[in-house]
C-alpha angles and dihedrals in degrees: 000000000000096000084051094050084045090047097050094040086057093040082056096043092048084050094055103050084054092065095058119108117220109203117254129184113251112238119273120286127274148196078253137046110266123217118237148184127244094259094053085049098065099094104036130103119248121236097171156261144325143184140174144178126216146170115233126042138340078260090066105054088042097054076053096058092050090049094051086042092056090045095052084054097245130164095212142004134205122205106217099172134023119171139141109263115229084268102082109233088027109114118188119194135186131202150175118237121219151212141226096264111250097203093097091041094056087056121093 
């Protein structure tokens, strides 16, 4: 019974250190936003959400959330849901916008 308990508390432990986000710099910036992951969004400032609905495929609502995340002016955006709606074929998406990082800017 004991080696089971010690498996399963390294087994938990092990769990927990792979949730951890280490921070990691977004790309450069473009003419576009650019989408990102959780660990390049630490240091941005946030300008919002959005959100949008669309029929087709999870590639369609997210090439609508680029295109509203261009439109608002942001830097980066971050997709943080992405499900099909009740309707089949209805996909609903969620995301973060960012944006340029002001840490360079703040150097001298």
């Amino acid at each position: 019974m004991r080696p089971i308990l010690s498996l399963v508390l390294i087994l938990f432990l092990s769990a927990c250190s792979a949730l951890k986000t280490m921070p990691k710099p977004p790309p450069a910036p473009t003419q576009q936003a650019q989408e990102i992951d959780r660990a390049q969004s630490l240091n941005l400032p946030k300008l919002g959400t959005i959100s949008a609905a669309q029929r087709g495929s999870p590639d369609d609502v997210q090439r609508t959330i680029a295109a509203r995340a261009n439109a608002a002016g942001a830097t980066y955006y971050q997709i943080v849901s992405l499900s099909e709606s009740i309707v089949p074929g209805q996909w609903y998406a969620n995301a973060i916008l960012y944006g340029p990082s002001t840490a360079g800017s703040t150097q001298k």
